[in-house]
C-alpha positions as CSV (number, residue, x, y, z in Angstrom):
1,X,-1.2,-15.9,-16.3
2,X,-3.8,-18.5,-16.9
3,X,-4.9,-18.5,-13.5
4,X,-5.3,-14.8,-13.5
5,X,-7.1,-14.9,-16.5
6,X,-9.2,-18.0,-15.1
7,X,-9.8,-15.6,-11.8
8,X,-11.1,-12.6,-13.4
9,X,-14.1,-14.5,-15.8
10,X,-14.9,-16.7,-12.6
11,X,-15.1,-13.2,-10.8
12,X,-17.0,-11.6,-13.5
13,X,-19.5,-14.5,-13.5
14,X,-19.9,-13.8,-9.8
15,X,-20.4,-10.1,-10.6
16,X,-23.2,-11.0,-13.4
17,X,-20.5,-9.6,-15.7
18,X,-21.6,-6.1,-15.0
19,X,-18.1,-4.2,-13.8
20,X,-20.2,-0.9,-14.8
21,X,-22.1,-1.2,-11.7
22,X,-19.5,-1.4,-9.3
23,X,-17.5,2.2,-8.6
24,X,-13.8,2.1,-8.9
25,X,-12.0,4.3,-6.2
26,X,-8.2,5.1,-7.2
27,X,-6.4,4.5,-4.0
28,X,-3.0,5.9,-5.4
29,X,-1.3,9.7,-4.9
30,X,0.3,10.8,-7.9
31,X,4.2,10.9,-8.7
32,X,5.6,14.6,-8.9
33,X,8.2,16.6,-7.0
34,X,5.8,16.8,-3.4
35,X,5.6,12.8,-3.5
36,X,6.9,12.1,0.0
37,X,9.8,9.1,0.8
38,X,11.2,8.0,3.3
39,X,14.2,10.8,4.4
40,X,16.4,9.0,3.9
41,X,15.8,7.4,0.1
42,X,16.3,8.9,-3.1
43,X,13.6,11.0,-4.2
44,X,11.1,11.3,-7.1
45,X,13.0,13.5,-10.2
46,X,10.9,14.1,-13.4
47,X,13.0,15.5,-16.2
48,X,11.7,16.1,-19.9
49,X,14.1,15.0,-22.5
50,X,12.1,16.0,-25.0
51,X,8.9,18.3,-25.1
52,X,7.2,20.0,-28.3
53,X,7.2,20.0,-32.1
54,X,10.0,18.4,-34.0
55,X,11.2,19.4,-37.0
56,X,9.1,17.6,-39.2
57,X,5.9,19.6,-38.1
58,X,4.7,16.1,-35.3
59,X,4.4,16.6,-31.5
60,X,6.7,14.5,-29.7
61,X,7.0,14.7,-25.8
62,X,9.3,11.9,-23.6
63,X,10.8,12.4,-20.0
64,X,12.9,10.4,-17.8
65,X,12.1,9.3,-14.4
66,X,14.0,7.8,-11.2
67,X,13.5,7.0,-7.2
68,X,13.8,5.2,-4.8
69,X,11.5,1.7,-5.0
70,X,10.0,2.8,-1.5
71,X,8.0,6.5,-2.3
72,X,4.9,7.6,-2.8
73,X,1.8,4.5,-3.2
74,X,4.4,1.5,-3.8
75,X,4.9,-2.0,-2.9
76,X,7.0,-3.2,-0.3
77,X,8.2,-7.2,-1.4
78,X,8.7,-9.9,1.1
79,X,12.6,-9.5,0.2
80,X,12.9,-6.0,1.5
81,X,12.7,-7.2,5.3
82,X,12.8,-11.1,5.0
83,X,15.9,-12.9,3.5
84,X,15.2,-15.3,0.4
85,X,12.0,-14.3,0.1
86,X,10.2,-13.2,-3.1
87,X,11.2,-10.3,-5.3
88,X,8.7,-7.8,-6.2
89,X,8.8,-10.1,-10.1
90,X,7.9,-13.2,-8.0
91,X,5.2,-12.3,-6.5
92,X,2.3,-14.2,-7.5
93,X,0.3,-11.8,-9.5
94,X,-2.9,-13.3,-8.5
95,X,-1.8,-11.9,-4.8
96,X,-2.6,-8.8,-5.7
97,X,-6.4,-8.7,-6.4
98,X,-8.9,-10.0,-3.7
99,X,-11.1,-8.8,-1.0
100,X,-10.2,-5.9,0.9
101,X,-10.8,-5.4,4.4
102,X,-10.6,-2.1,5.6
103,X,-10.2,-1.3,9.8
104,X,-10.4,2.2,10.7
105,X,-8.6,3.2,14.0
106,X,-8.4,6.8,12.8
107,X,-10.3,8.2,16.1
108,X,-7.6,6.4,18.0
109,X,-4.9,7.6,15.9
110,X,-6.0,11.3,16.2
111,X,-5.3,11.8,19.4
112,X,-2.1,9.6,19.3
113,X,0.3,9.7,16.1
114,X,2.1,7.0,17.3
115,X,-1.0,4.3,17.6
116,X,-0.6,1.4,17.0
117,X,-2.9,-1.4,15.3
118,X,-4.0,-3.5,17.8
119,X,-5.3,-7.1,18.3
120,X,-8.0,-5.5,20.1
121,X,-8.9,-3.9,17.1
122,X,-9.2,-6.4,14.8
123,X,-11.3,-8.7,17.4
124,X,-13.8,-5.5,17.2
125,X,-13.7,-5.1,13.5
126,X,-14.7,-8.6,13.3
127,X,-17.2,-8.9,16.1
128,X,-19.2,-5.9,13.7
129,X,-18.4,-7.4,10.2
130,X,-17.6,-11.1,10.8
131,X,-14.2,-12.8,10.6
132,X,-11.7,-12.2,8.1
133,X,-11.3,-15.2,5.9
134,X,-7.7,-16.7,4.4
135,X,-6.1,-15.0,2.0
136,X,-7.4,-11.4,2.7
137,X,-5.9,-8.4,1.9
138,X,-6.6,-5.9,5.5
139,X,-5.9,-2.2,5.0
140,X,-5.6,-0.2,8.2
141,X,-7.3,3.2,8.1
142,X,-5.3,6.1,10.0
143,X,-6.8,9.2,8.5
144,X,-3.1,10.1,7.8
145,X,-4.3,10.8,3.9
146,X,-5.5,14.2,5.8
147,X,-1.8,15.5,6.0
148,X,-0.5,14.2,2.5
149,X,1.6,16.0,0.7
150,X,2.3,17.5,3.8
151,X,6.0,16.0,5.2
152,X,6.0,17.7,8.3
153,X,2.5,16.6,9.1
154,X,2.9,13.3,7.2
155,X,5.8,12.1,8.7
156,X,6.5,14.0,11.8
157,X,9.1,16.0,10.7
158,X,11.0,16.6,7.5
159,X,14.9,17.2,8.7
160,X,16.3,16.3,5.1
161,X,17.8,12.5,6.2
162,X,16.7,12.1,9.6
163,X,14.4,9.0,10.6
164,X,14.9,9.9,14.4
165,X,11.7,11.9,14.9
166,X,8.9,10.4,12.9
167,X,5.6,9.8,14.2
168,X,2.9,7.9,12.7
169,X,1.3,5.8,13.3
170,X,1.5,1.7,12.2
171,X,0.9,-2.1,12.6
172,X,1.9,-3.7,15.9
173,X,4.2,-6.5,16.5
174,X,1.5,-8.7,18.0
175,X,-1.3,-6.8,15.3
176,X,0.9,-8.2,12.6
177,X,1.8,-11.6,14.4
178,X,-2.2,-12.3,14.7
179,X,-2.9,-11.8,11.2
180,X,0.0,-13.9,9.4
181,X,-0.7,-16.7,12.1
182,X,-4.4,-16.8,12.7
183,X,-5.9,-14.8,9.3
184,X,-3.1,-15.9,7.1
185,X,-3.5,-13.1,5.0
186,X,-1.9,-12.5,1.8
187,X,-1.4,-8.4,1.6
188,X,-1.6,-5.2,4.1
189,X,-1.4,-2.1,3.2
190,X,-1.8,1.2,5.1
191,X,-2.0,5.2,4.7
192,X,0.7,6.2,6.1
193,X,4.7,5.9,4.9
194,X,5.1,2.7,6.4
195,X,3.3,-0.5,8.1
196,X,6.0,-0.1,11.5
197,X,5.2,3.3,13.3
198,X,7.6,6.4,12.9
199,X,8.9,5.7,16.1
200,X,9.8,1.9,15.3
201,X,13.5,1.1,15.3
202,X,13.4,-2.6,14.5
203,X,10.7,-2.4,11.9
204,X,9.4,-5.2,13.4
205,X,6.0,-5.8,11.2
206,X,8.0,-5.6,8.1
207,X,10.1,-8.3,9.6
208,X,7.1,-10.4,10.4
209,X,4.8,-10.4,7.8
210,X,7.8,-10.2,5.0
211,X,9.2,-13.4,6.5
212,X,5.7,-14.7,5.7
213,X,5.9,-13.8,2.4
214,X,3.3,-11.0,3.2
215,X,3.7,-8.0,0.6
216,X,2.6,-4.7,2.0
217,X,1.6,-1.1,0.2
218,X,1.9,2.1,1.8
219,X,0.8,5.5,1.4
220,X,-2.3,3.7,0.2
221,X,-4.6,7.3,-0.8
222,X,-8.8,7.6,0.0
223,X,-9.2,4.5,2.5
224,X,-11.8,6.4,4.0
225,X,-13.8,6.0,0.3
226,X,-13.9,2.2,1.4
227,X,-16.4,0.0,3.2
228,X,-15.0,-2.0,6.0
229,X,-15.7,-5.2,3.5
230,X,-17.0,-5.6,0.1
231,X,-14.5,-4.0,-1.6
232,X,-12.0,-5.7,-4.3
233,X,-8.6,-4.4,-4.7
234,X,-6.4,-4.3,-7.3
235,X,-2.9,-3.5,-6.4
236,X,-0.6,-3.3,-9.9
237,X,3.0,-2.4,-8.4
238,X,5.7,-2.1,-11.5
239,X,7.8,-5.6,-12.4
240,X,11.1,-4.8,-10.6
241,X,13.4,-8.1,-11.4
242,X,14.8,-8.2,-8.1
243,X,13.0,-5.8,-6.7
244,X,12.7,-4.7,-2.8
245,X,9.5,-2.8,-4.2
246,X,8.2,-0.5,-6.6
247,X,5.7,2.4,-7.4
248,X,2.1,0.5,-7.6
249,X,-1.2,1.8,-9.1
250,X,-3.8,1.1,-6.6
251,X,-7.8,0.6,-7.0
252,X,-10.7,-0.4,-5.4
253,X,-13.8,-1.8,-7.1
254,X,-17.2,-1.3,-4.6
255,X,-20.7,-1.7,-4.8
């Protein structure tokens, strides 16, 4: 906690202590009954256990929630593709505020829902905006947002429990190779409902970056409100002990 603490004044003094200058974006869809999971998982349920005046003349209002850890903006921990890695409570919390880097293949992607981040594509995202340092956190643009809350459109097709016939689209194997080899990066995070593409069997960039200990968020809301650098994330998922993941409250400080 020290170090975070230590982070954030260093970062305010590089910031001329002025936050108020600096926009914050929320990049995180709400939680109701349209919040879309994955088919297969448990999803988000709402109830109010209590809701109005009590006796006693006071308002009083409390409801109880539950869902799967993988719905809706959320974390995905290393330990949810990657054996003894961390836990969503062992993540390092300083992991999850840094520099954002934000590549937009959305033009690719409309005319191809199941496109795939490419090397390619980061090699042209750099030759523009320089390359991506250590310890970066890259989002990858889609334009999926367009289709949320949208299942059908979101995912491909919204059979109750069938994972089958998704499409979206996702990371590539070598995509996701490159950047835990050569960037080392610390996060990913994408807009759609997961960082392998509907039609992925293997999950196969889960599998690589979680067995880096690379964390990933999905569903990530308004990438297209971010530059392609200069932005500063702040990615707050909820402290699951053992957790595979959890619902996360996602921002983005920019100039």
């Amino acid at each position: 906690m020290f170090r975070l603490v230590l982070f954030f004044l260093c970062a305010g003094m590089a910031w001329g202590n002025d936050l108020q200058s600096r926009k914050v974006i929320d990049l995180t869809y709400s939680f109701n009954g349209q919040t879309i999971y994955w088919p297969t998982a448990k999803s988000f349920q709402h109830e109010e256990a209590a809701w109005g005046r009590t006796e006693a003349g006071y308002w009083y209002s409390s409801s109880n929630i539950s869902a799967s850890e993988h719905g809706g903006t959320h974390l995905d921990a290393p330990i949810h593709f990657a054996e003894n890695r961390w836990t969503s409570d062992q993540i390092p919390i300083e992991r999850f505020v840094g520099n954002a880097f934000v590549i937009d293949i959305s033009q690719n992607c409309a005319s191809n829902s199941d496109y795939t981040l490419a090397v390619d594509d980061i090699r042209k995202w750099e030759a523009q905006n320089g390359k991506l340092p250590e310890a970066g956190i890259v989002l990858v643009h889609t334009g999926w947002g367009k289709f949320w809350p949208d299942k059908k459109k979101y995912l491909g097709d919204d059979t109750p429990g069938k994972t089958d016939n998704l499409h979206f689209p996702g990371f590539s194997k070598e995509a996701a190779t490159f950047l835990v080899e050569e960037r080392k990066v610390k996060g990913v995070g994408i807009d759609t409902a997961s960082l392998d593409p509907g039609t992925s069997k293997d999950f196969i960039a889960h599998q690589i970056f979680n067995e880096a200990n690379v964390y990933g968020l999905e569903n990530v809301a308004n990438l297209e409100r971010l530059p392609g650098k200069g932005a500063w994330l702040i990615a707050l998922p909820m402290k699951i002990e053992k957790g595979t993941g959890g619902p996360a409250r996602v921002i983005a400080l920019v100039e």
